[in-house]
Structure formats: structure tokens, C-alpha cells
TIMAR-989823 format. One line per 4 residues: number of its first residue (from 0); for each residue x, y, z of C-alpha. Coordinates in Angstrom, 3 decimals, padded with zeros to 6 digits. Example, Ala and Ser with C-alpha at 12.3 -4.5 7.8 and 13.67 -1.06 7.14 Angstrom:
0) 012.300 -004.500 007.800; 013.670 -001.060 007.140
END
This chain:
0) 179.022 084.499 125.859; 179.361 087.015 123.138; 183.507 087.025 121.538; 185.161 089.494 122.795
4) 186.451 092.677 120.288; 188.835 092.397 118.116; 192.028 094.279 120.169; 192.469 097.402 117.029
8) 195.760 098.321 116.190; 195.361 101.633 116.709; 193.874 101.372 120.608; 195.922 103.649 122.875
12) 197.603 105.492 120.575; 196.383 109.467 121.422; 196.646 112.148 118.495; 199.685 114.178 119.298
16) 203.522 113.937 119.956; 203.899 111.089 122.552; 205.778 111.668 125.843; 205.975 108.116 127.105
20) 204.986 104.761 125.442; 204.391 101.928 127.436; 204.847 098.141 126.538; 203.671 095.189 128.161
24) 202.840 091.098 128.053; 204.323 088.137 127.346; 204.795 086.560 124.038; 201.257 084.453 124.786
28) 198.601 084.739 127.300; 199.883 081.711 129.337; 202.683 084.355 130.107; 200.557 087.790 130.651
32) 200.395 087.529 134.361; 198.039 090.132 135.623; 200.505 092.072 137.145; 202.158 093.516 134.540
36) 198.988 094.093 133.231; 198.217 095.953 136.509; 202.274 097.592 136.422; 201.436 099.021 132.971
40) 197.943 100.896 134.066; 199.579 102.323 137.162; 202.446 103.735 134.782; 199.600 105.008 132.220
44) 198.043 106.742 135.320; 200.975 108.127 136.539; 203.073 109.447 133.782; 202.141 113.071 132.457
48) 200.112 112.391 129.063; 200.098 111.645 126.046; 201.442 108.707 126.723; 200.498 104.913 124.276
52) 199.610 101.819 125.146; 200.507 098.529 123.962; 199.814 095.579 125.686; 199.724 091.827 124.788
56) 196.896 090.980 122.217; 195.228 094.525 123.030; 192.097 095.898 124.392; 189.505 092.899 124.574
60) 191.635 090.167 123.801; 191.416 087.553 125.909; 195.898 087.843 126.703; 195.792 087.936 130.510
64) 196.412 085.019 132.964; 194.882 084.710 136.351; 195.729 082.110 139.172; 192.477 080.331 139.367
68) 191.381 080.707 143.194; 189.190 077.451 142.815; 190.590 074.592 140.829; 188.660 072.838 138.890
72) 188.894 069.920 136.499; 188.980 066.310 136.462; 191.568 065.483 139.285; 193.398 062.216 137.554
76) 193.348 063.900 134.080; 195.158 066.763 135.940; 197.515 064.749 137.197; 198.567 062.819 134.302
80) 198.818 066.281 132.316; 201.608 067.200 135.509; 203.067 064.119 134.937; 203.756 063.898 131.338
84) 203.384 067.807 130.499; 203.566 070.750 133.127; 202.151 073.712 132.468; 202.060 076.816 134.729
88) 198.966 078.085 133.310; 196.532 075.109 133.541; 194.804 076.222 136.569; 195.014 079.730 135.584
92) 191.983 081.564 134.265; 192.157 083.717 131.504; 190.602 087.860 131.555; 190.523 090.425 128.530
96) 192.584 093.156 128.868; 191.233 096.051 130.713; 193.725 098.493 129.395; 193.100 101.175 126.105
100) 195.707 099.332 124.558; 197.242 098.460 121.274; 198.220 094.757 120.444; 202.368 094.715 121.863
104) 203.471 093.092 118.424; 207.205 093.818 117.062; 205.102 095.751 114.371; 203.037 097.820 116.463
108) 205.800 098.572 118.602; 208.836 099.547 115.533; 206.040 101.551 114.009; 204.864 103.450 117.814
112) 208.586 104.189 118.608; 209.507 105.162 115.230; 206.856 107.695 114.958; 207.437 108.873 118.268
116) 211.053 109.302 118.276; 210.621 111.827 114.845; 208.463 113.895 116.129; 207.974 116.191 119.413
120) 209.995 117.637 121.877; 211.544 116.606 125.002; 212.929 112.729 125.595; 210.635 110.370 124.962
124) 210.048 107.788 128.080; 209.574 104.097 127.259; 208.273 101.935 129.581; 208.795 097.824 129.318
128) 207.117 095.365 131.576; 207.435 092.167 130.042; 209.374 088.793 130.085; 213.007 089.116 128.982
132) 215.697 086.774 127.615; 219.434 086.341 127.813; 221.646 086.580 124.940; 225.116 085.732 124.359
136) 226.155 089.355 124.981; 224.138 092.256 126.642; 223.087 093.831 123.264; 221.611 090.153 122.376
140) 219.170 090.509 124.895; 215.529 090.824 124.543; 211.820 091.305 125.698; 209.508 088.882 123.814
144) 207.016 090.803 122.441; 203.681 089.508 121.630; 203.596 086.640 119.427; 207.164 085.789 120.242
148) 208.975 088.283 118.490; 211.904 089.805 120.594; 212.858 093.226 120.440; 217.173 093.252 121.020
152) 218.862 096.014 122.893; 220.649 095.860 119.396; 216.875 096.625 117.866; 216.430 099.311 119.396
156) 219.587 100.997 119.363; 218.971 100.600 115.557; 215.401 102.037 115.953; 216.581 105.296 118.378
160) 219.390 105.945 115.552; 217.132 106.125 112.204; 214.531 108.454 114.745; 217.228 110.497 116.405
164) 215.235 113.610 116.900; 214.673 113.404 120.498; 216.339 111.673 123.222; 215.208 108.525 124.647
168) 214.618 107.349 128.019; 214.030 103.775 129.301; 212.631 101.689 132.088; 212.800 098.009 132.020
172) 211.320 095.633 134.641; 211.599 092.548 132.443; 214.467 089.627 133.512; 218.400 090.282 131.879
176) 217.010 094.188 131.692; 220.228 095.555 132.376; 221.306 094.246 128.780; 219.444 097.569 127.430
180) 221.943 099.660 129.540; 224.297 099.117 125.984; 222.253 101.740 124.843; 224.712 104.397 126.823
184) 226.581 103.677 123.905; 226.919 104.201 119.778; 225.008 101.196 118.198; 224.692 099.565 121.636
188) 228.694 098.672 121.224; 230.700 099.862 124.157; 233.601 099.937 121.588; 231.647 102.498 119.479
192) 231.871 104.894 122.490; 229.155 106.779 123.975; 226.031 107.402 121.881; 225.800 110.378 119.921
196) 222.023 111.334 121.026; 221.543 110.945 124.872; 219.741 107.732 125.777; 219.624 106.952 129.352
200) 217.563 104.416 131.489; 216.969 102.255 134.526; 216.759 098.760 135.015; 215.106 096.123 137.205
204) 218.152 093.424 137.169; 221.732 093.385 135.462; 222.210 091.818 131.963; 222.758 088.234 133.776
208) 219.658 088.384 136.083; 216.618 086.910 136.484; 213.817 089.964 137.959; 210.647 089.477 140.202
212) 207.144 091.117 138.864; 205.280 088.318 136.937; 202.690 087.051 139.403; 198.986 085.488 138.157
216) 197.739 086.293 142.018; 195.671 089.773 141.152; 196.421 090.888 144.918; 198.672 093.808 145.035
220) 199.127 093.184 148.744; 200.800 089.716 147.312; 203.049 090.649 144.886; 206.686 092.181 145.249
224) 208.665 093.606 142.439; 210.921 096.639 141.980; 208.541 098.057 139.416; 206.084 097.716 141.797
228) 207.996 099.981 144.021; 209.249 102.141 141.358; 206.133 102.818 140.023; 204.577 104.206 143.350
232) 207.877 106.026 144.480; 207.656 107.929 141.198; 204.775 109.093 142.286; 205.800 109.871 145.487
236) 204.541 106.593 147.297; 205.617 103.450 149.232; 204.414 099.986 147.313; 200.875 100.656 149.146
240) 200.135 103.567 148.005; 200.915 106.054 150.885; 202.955 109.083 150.849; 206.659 108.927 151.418
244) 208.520 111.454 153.556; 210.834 113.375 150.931; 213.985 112.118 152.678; 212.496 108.940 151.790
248) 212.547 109.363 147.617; 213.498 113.123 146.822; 217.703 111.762 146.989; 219.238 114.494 145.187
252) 217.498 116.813 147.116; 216.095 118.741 143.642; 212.406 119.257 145.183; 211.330 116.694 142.329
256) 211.080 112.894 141.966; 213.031 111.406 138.764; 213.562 108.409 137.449; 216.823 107.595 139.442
260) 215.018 108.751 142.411; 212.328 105.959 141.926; 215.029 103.677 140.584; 216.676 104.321 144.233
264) 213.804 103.883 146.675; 213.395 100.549 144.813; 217.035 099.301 145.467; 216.378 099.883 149.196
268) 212.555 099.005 149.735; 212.552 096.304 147.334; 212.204 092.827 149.357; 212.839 091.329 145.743
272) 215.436 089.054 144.101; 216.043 092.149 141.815; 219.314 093.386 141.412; 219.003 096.795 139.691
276) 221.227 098.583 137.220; 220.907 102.381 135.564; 222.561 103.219 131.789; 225.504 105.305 133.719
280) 226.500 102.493 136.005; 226.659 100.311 132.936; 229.518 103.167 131.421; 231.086 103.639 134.304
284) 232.145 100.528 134.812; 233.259 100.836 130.974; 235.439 103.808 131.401; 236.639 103.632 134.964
288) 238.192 100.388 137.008; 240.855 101.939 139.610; 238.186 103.150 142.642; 239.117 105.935 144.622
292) 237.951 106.783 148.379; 234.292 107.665 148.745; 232.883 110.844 147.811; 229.194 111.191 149.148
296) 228.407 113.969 147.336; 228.905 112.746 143.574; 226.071 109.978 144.427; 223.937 111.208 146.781
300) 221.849 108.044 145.384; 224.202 105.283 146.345; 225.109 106.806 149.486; 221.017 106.177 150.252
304) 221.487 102.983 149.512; 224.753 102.330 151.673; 223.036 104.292 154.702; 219.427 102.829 154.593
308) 219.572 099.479 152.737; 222.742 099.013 154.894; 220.698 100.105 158.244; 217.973 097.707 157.623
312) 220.379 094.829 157.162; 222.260 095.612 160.121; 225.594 096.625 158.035; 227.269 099.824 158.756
316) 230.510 099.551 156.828; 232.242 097.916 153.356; 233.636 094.975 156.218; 230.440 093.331 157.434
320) 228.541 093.656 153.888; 231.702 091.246 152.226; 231.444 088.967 155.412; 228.102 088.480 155.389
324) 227.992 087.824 151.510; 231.091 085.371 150.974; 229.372 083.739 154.007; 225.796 083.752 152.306
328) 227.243 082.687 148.883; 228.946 079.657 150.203; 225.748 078.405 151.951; 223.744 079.024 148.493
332) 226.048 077.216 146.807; 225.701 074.239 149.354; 221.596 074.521 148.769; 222.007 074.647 144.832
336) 223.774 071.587 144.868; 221.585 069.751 146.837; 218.401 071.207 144.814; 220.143 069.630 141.933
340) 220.473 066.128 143.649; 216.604 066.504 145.033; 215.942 067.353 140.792; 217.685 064.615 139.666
344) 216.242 061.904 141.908; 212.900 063.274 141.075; 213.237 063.198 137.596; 214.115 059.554 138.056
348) 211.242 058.958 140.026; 208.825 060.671 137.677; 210.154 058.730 134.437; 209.373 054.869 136.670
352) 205.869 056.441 137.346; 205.342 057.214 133.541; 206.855 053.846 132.266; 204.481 052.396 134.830
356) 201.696 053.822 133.157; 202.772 053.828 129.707; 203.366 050.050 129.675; 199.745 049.076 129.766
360) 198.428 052.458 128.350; 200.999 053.878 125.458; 198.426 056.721 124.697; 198.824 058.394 128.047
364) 201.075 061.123 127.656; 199.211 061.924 124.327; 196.000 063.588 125.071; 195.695 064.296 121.806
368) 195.957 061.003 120.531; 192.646 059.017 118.896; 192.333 056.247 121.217; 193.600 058.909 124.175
372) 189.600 059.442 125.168; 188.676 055.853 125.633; 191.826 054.614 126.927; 191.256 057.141 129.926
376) 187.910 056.668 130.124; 187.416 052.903 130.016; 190.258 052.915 133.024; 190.328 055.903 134.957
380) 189.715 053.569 137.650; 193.473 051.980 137.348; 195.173 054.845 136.259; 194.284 056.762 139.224
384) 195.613 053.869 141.630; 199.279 053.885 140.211; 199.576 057.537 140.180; 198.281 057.627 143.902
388) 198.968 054.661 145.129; 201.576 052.405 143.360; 205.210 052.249 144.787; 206.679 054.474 142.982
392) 203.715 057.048 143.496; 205.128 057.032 146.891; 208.706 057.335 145.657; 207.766 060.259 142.979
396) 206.016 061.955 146.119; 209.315 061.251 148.510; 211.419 062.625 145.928; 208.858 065.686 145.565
400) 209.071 066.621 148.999; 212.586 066.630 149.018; 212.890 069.242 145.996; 210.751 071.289 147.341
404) 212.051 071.985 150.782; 215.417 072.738 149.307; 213.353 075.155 146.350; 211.679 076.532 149.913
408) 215.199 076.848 151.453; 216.842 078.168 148.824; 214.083 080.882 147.177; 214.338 082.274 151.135
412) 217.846 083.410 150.719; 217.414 084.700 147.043; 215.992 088.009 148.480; 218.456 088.146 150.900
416) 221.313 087.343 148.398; 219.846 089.916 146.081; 219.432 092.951 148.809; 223.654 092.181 149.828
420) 224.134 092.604 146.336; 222.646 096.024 145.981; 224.964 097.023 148.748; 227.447 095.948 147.563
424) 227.300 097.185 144.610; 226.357 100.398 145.627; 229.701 100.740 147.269; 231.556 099.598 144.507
428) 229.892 102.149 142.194; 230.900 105.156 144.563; 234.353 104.034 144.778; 234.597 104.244 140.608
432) 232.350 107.326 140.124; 234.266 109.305 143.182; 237.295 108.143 141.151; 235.844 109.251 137.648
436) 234.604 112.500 138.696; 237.738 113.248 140.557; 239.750 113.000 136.967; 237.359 114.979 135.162
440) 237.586 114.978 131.351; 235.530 113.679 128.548; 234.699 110.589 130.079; 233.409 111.917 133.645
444) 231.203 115.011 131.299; 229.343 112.225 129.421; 228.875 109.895 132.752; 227.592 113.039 134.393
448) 225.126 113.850 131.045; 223.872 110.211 131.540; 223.265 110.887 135.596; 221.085 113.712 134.758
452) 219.188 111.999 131.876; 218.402 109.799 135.104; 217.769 112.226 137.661; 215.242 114.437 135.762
456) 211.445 113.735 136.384; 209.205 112.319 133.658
END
């Protein structure tokens, strides 16, 4: 089979001021799961052109991991490579990238925004689906961009200030996303004060959160995400693809769909562990901490939340959500405690299994070693009795068992956990912006500019 093309550094980049540029990948194809592959073409379909692409090693290159619907491979080498060296993409398979897209390195992207950010009119929307990191504050987080590179909140703070002719817009799917929320203010520093050109964007999870999205299983019908909601609500859709009642994702009742809109029909509809954020949640909670009684009307957003999110979890009032959650988060923590007992005794079991097999074969857990090939070929035989057979095969898969029905146990309350938590929040955000807006002043103007940044459609 012929190599595929070389991905060009100038794929998906259109001639002409840019209105949204859209980023995507993992730092290596082992972490380009086809689904933010398939995220980032549903955004290039649906946001108003001329919009460009960057996406892990770019068009042709061979950057995006499949789950591998028929295993394959010899069985015992498998299992020694699980033993001594898990992977999660070894039964993967791995596609070239469909998209018209550049190659998502830090260069390629600095040099993309830069240009777009001088020139045109109108706030430029960028779009991130990738894998994010925590730092030791918000601004320290980052997306790893391909090749490993991470672009910082802090980055690109730095990046929207040297291009500061138009205003900037974001939406992040990526995990610790909410980090990039710093960007409501100067140099990403809430001590700076707000920033001096509007920037304004939504946010899968909060700066501490891990987000849902990155699944090798190509079928839509599988996956669950809030981008995968937010993309289709922007365009006026449910996560399938059919048409949503307006009620259903027109919030502000403006007879268009923006971002906060989308951002909002995700927070209800998502049946995700995400926990999203938005740039003027992140300053309110700067500028305002005394709450005030509810006023509907300053968020008609969060009052969707509270009435529908709350109606599908069977919670009408501020009450039952903080019953139901200190009861929740006192059974998690009884789970993660004995996940991490299950882990321990596991790891324990694996390490007797390997010194097992490393005491008569050292080169084992080398496959790279010289004498690796013959050792494992000369007694496959043997090797494949103590990793199936011996005692502590039996203990290893005893052990195995046990982590994984408390994984299974626990991962069934995460979306539950996550969906309280958007409630509550949600409450706790009216109670400060009712607050906020009820002073009035500088503070409650700029919170206000940042909703609208928010509310207006692509």
C-alpha cells in the first residue's frame, strides 16, 4: 500500500480573514480518538465559513485511532505486553485523517491564530477538541497539541494580546477546560482585572475536571460528550441529529442560537461526567461572593437548567438537590476507597505473576531485548501456562475482578455525580449574578459584556 501524503502545512487554511479556527488531536495518534476527529468536521460543517483546520498530523497522516472491532494478534504475546506494559491503543487500528486539515502543531497553531486575530472583522471563534492537562493554577493549564507541545491558557492570553484587533471567542471540550475561562481577565490574572479586549468562551468541565468526548468506537450512537451535544444544539439539534423545539435551545428567547445557548442545552441533555463552565461564571465568582435571592430573569440560562435538568432528576427545589448530593458524595467516597484497596491488591498480584515469569525468563518484559524473540519463541508453551494457569494467574484474575466491579460501580455514579453538580451549580450562579446585577456598577457592566460575548451566535 502506497504511503500516504505528506499532511501540508498549509491544508485548511482558506484565503481570506478567518471567522473560526478549529483545533483538534492528541499529542500522538495513540491519543487521536476518532471522535474528536468526527467533533471537529461537524464544527467545520456547521460554523459559517471561512473557518481553518488543524488537526493532529494533518490531512493524510496516518494520526487517528480506531477501536479495532476484531482483535487480532498473537494471544500470549498480548498478554505479556498487558502484563508488563499496558497500552490503550494496542488493539486499536490506525486511519488517515479525513479532514482538509493542517498539522495541529504549537507552530501551526501560534502562526493560524496570530494571523487571524490581526486581521478581519468580527470575533474570531476558536474551537479546541483535544486532550487537556492540569496545572498548578488555572492559567497553567493546557491542551497538548500535536507532538506534545501544550498551548497554556497563559499562551494564549499572550497570543490574543500581541493580535488584539478583534475579539476572541472560545470553546473548549478538552479535560481542566475551564482553566481557559482566565482569559475573562488581563494576562489571564484575575488580579490584573478584566481584559482590556473582550474574550469570552465556554467550557466542557471546570479547571479541576476531567471531560468525556475521547472515544476510539467510530459509532456516534456510542459516544456521549457535551461537545457532542453542543455541537448539534448549535445547530439547532438534539445529539442525533433531529430538530429541537426552540423552547428546547433558543433560552434567551433572541430568535437565534449562540454559543451559551448550545453551552446550555449541553448542561441539561448531557448524560456525561462533564461539568461545564462559561468565561462569565469564572468572573463572577471573582467579583461577587454574598448571593442574593433568585432573579430568573438575569439568567434565563441557569433558570433552564434549574427547571429541566432539575425535572429530569426529580428535584424541584435548592433542598432535595443538597440532600441528594451530600448523600451521593458520601457513597462515592465509600466506592473510591474501596477501588483503591481492589488497585492495590491487584497491583500486588500482578508484580507475583511477573516475578513468576521473570525468574526463569529475565527478557520478558523487554520485547525489545536481543534474546526477547527466542526466549518467547522456544517457550511460548510455558509462558502461556503461568499466565493462565499458575496460582497466582488465578489470584491476578481474583484481584481483577474485584477492581473492576468497583471501576463498574463507581463510573455509574460519575454521570450522576456530574449532572447534581450542574444543578447545583446552576443555583449557586443565580444567587451571585441576581446579587451582582442587583448592585450594578463596573463590575456587573463587564459581567454583563462577557454574557453577551456568550449569548451571540457564531
Amino acid at each position: 500500500m502506497a504511503a500516504p501524503p505528506s499532511p501540508s502545512s498549509a491544508a485548511g487554511h482558506p484565503s481570506g480573514p478567518l471567522r473560526f479556527v478549529a483545533v483538534g488531536g492528541g499529542a500522538t495518534p495513540e491519543s487521536t480518538e476518532i471522535s474528536l476527529e468526527q467533533d471537529i468536521e461537524l464544527v467545520a460543517g456547521t460554523l459559517p465559513s471561512p473557518g481553518a483546520v488543524l488537526f493532529a498530523g494533518g490531512s493524510g497522516s496516518l494520526s487517528v485511532r480506531e477501536e479495532d472491532p476484531k482483535p487480532h494478534g498473537d494471544g500470549v504475546l498480548l498478554a505479556l505486553g498487558q502484563l508488563f506494559h499496558p497500552r490503550v491503543g494496542r488493539q486499536s487500528r490506525y486511519e488517515a485523517v479525513r479532514l482538509d486539515a493542517a498539522r495541529a502543531s504549537m507552530d501551526n497553531v501560534e502562526q493560524t491564530l496570530g494571523a487571524a486575530l490581526s486581521s478581519g472583522q468580527g470575533p474570531l471563534l476558536l474551537y479546541i477538541a483535544a486532550h487537556g492537562d492540569q496545572g498548578e493554577k488555572a492559567r497553567d493549564n493546557a491542551v497538548a497539541l500535536w507532538g506534545g507541545q501544550p498551548l497554556t491558557v497563559a499562551r494564549l492570553s499572550e497570543l490574543a494580546e500581541q493580535h488584539a484587533a478583534r475579539p476572541l471567542r472560545l470553546v473548549v471540550t478538552s479535560c481542566f477546560s475551564g482553566g481557559f475561562g482566565e482569559l475573562a481577565f488581563e494576562h489571564a490574572d484575575e488580579h490584573r482585572g478584566p481584559s482590556r479586549t473582550l474574550r469570552c468562551g465556554v467550557f466542557a468541565g471546570t479547571w479541576d475536571r476531567e471531560t468525556s468526548g475521547c472515544d476510539p468506537n467510530p459509532d456516534r450512537k456510542e459516544q456521549e460528550s457535551y461537545g457532542l451535544h453542543f455541537i448539534h444544539a448549535l445547530a439547532g439539534k438534539d445529539r442525533d441529529g433531529r430538530a429541537l423545539a426552540t423552547d428546547l435551545v433558543d433560552f434567551d428567547r433572541d430568535g437565534t442560537i449562540g454559543l451559551l445557548d448550545a453551552h446550555t442545552r449541553a448542561r441539561i441533555a448531557a448524560a456525561s461526567l462533564d461539568v461545564p463552565t462559561t468565561t462569565s461564571e469564572r468572573y463572577l465568582r471573582s467579583v461577587e461572593h454574598d448571593g442574593a435571592p433568585i432573579d430568573r430573569k438575569v439568567l434565563p440560562e441557569d433558570a433552564a437548567v434549574v427547571d429541566q435538568l432539575g425535572g429530569a432528576l426529580s428535584l424541584r427545589d435548592e433542598a432535595s438537590v443538597e440532600k441528594r448530593w451530600h448523600d451521593l458524595d458520601a457513597r462515592m467516597n465509600r466506592l473510591d476507597d474501596a477501588l483503591a484497596d481492589a488497585q492495590r491488591a491487584l497491583a500486588v498480584k500482578e508484580s507475583e505473576l511477573g516475578s513468576r515469569l521473570l525468574e526463569r525468563w529475565p527478557v520478558l518484559d523487554d520485547a525489545y531485548h536481543p534474546d526477547f524473540d527466542a526466549a518467547f519463541r522456544r517457550n511460548r508453551s510455558a509462558i502461556e501456562d503461568i499466565l493462565t494457569r499458575s496460582p497466582e494467574a488465578r489470584a491476578r484474575a481474583t484481584a481483577r475482578e474485584a477492581v473492576n466491579g468497583a471501576d463498574d460501580e463507581l463510573s455509574g455514579l460519575e454521570v450522576e455525580e456530574a449532572r447534581l453538580l450542574r444543578l447545583r451549580r446552576a443555583y449557586e450562579t443565580l444567587h451571585l449574578a441576581s446579587a451582582l446585577v442587583h448592585k450594578g456598577g463596573a463590575a456587573a457592566r463587564f459581567y454583563q459584556a462577557l454574557l453577551a460575548c456568550e449569548r451571540a451566535a457564531p
